[in-house]
C-alpha positions in Angstrom: -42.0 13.3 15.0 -40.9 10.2 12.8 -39.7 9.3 9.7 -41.9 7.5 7.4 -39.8 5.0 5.7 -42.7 3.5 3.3 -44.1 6.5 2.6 -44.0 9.4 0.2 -40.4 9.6 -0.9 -40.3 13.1 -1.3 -42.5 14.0 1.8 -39.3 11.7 3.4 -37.1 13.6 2.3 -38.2 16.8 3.2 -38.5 15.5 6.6 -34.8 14.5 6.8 -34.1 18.1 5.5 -36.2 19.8 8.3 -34.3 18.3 11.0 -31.2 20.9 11.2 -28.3 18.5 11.4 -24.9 21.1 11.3 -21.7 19.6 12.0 -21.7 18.7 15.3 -25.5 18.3 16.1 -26.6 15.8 14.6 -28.5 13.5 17.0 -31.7 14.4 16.9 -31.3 13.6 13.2 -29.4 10.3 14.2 -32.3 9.5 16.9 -35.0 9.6 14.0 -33.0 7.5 11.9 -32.2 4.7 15.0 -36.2 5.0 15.7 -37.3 4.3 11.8 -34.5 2.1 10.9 -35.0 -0.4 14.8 -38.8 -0.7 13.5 -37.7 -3.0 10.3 -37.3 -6.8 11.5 -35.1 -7.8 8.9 -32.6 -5.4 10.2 -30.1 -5.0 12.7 -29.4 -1.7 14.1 -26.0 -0.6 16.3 -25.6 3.1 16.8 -22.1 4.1 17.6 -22.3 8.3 18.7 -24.2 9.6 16.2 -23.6 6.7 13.5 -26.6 4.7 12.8 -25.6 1.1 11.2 -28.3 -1.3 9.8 -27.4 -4.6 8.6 -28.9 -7.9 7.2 -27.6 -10.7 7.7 -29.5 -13.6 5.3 -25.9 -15.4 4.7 -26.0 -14.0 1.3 -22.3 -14.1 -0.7 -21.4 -11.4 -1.2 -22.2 -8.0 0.9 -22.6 -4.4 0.1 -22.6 -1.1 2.2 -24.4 1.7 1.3 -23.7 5.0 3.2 -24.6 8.5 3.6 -23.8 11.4 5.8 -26.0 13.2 8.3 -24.5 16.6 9.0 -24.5 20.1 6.4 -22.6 22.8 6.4 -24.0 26.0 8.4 -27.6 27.0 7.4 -27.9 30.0 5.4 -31.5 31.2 5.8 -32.4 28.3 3.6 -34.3 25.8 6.2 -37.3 24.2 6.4 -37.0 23.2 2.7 -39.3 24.4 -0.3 -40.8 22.5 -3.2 -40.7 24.7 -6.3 -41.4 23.6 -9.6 -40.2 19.7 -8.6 -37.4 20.8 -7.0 -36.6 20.5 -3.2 -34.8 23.8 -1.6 -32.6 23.5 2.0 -29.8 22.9 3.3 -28.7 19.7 2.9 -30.8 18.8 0.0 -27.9 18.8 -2.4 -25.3 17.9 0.1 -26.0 15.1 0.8 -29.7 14.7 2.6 -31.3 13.1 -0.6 -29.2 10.3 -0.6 -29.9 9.5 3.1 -33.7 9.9 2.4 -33.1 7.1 -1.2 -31.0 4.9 1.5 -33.6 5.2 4.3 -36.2 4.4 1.8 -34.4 1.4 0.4 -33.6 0.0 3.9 -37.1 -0.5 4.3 -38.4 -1.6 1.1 -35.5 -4.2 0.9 -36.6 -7.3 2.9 -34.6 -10.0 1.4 -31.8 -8.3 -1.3 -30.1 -10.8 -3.7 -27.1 -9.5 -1.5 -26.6 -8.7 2.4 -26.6 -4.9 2.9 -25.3 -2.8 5.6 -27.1 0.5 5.5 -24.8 3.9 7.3 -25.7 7.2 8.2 -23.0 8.8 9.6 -21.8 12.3 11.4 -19.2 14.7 11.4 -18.4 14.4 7.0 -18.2 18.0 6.7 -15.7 18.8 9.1 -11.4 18.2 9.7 -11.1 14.3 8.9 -10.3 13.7 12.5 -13.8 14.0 13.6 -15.6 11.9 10.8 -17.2 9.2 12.7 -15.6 6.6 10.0 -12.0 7.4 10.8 -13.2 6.1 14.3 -15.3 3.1 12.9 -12.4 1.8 10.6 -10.2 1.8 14.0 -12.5 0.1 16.7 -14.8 -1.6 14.7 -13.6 -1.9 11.2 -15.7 -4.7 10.7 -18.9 -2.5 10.5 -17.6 -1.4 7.2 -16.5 -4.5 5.5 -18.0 -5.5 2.2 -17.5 -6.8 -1.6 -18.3 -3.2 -3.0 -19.3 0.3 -1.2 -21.6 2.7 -2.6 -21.5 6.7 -1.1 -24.7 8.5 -1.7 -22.7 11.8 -2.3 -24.5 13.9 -4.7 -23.7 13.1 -8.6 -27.1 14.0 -10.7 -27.9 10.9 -10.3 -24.4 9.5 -12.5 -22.2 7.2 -11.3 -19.0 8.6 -10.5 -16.3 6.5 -9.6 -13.5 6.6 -7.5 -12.3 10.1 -6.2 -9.4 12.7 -6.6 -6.4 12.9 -3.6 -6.0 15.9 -2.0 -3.1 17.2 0.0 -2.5 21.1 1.0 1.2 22.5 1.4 2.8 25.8 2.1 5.6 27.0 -0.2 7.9 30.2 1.9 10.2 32.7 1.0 12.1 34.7 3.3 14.1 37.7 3.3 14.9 40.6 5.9 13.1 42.8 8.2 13.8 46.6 7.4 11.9 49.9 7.6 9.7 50.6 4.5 11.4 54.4 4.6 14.4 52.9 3.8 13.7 49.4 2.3 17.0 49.1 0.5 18.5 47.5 3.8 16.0 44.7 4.1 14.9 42.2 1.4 11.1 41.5 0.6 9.9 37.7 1.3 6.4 39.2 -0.2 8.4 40.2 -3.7 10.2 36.8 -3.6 6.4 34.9 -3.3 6.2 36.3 -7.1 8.1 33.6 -9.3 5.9 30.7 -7.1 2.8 32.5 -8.1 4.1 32.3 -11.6 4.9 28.7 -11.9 1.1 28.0 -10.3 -0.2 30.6 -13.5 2.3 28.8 -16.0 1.3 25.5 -14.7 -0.5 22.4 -17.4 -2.5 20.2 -15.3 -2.1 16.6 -15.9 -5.3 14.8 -17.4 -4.8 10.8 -17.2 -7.3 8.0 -17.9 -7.5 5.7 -15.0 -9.1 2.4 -15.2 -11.4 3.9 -18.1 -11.9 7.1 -16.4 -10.8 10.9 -17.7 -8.7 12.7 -14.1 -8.4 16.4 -14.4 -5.6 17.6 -12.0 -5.2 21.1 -10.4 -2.4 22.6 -8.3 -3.8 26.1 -7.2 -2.4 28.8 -4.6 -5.5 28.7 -2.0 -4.5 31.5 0.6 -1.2 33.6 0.6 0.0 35.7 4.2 3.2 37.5 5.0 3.9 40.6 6.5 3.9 42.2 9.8 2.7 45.9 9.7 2.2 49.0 7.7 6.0 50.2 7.3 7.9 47.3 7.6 9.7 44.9 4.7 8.4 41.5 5.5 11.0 39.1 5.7 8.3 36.2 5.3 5.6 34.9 2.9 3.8 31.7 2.7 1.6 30.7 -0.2 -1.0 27.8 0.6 -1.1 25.2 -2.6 -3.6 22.8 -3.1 -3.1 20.2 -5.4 -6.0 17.5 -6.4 -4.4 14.6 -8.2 -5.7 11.5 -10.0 -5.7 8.4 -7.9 -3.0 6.5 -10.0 -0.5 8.8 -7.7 0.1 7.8 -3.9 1.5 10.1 -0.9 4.7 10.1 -2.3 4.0 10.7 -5.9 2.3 13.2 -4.7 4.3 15.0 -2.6 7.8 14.1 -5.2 5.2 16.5 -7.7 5.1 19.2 -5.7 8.5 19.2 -4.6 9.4 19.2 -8.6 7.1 22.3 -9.5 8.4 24.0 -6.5 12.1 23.1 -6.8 14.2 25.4 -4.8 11.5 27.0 -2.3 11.4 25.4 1.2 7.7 23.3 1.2 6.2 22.2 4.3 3.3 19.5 3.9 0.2 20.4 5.9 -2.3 18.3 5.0 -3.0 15.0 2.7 -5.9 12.6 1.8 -5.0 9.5 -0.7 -7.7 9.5 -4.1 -9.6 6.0 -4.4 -9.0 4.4 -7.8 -13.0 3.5 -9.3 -12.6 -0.2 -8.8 -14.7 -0.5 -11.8 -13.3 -4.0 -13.3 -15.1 -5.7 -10.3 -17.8 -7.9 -11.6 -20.0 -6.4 -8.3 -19.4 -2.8 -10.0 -20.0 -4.0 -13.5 -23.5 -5.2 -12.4 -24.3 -1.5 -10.8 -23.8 0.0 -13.6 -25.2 -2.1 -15.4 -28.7 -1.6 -13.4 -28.1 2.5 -13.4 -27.2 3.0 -17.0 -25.6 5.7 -18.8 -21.6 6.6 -18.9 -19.5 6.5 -15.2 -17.2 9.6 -15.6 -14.2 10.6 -12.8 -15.4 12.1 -9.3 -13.6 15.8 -9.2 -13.6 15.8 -5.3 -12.3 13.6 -2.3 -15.0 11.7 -0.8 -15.4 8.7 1.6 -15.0 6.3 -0.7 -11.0 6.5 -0.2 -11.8 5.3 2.9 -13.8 2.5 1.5 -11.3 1.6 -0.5 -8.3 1.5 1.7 -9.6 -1.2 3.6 -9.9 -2.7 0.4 -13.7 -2.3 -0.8 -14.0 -1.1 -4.0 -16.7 2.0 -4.0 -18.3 4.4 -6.2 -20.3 7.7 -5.4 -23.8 8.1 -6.4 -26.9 10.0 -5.5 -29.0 12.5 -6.1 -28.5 16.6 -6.8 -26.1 18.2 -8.8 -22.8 18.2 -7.1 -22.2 21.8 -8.1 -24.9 22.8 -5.9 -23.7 21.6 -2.6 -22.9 24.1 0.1 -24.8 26.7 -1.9 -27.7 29.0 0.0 -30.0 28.1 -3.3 -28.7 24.4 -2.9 -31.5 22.2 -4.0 -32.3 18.5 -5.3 -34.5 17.8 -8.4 -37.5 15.5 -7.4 -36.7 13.0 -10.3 -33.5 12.3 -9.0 -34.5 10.5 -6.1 -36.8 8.0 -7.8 -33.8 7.6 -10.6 -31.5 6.8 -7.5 -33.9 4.9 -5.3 -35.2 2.8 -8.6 -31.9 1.9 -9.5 -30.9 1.0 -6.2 -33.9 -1.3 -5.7 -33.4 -3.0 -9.3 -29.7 -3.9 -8.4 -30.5 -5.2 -5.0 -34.0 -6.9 -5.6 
């Protein structure tokens, strides 16, 4: 099997989608992409574990990275794909498979780009940050993601969406005192206690800000709740699990000073954090993308790669085919017309 990079862009795509690629096992994906991608002469092609990088290198000014992810979630009894009334059916085909089938297509097509391009298709998105393949680039060979302006084919109907929300995870506890349930009067109930935190989340007005010309809608939501030991005993402990998604005008420690506000008086233990990306869209190299996509940028609801983008200081945006609501879904699909109104816009910016 190949991948025909020239060829029918949807016939493409349904190719990339037909190559399971879960978290994990990617590489036969990652050797079809190595394969197309080594057969173009104006590229140059590195593969670092299952991370495919194509570049040019025609001394251009300025240069720009497109990338895309290889790996889904777990199939649900949704592979090989479908066509259906111009829409494509699979796993992956939302999340994020028509992107990497507009970027392979692109790679080809684009020969000599008014700008140098450095094309990658990466493993391991879907899974703890630890194991994305780009938290290992940006350390041994950060210069593989350098650029003037990044563009992540994450699925956004086709819209440019710029920048992306933080995200950090932390776990409020109460405690009290173990007792016998028979006679609960001489312990004290953690689980009871978890009550007046569950009512600040309910009571709670999330903050909407405008950052650089784009509406953020924040959220700070209990995610998971545990306590208790068995059937008959008072639990003296109770941890609720908070997520909070903030705009990207707040750092780590804006962040973190927020929760500690709303949850003044609880002990809160920090778990997990990912800095938002602000959209970077003042950069003459971002006005002229949207310029060649058209219609209204709006706020990405989500963390995505492009905070990694842009803490090494290269602006991104995310934009690609699908509707984003449809990732990770059994019924997750991509409509056909949003991979010509991706790979269209991509070839009029770059021609």
């Amino acid at each position: 099997m190949s991948l025909e990079l020239a060829g029918d862009l949807v016939a493409l795509f349904r190719a990339v989608i037909d190559v399971e690629s879960v978290s994990g096992n990617e590489g036969p994906l990652a050797d079809l992409v190595e394969q197309a991608l080594s057969a173009q002469p104006h590229l140059d092609v590195v593969r670092d574990g299952d991370t495919v990088i194509a570049r040019t290198h025609l001394g251009r000014a300025e240069r720009v990275v497109v990338a895309g992810h290889l790996d889904t979630v777990p199939v649900a009894a949704n592979l090989p794909s479908r066509l259906v009334d111009d829409r494509v059916y699979g796993r992956g085909s939302a999340d994020m498979k028509g992107g990497v089938a507009v970027a392979l297509a692109c790679a080809a097509t684009l020969t000599a780009p008014n700008r140098d391009i450095t094309w990658i298709f990466y493993d391991h998105e879907e899974v703890e940050a630890e194991r994305n393949s780009l938290t290992r680039i940006a350390t041994e060979h950060p210069e593989w993601l350098s650029g003037d302006f990044a563009v992540l084919m994450e699925p956004t109907g086709a819209v440019v969406e710029g920048g992306c929300q933080g995200t950090l995870r932390c776990v409020v506890a109460t405690h009290g005192t173990a007792a016998h349930s028979a006679r609960s009067w001489l312990g004290h109930n953690a689980i009871h206690d978890a009550a007046p935190v569950l009512a600040r989340l309910a009571d709670y007005t999330a903050r909407e800000v405008d950052v650089d010309g784009l509406a953020y809608h924040e959220g700070l939501n209990a995610v998971a709740i545990s306590g208790g030991i068995a059937g008959n005993v008072i639990p003296d402990e109770c941890r609720v699990t908070v997520n909070f998604r903030f705009a990207p005008d707040r750092d780590e420690a804006a962040a973190k000073a927020h929760c500690r506000e709303v949850f003044d008086g609880y002990e809160v233990e920090f778990v997990d954090f990912a800095p938002g990306a602000r959209p970077g869209l003042d950069r003459p190299i971002a006005a002229e993308f949207v310029a060649a996509v058209g219609g209204q940028p709006r706020a990405k609801y989500g963390w995505t790669d492009v905070a990694r983008f842009s803490a090494l200081g290269v602006p991104a945006v995310n934009f690609g085919p699908a509707d984003p609501g449809k990732a990770h879904a059994d019924d997750e699909f991509c409509p056909v017309a949003d991979l010509f109104t991706c790979r269209d816009a991509l070839l009029r910016w770059l021609s």
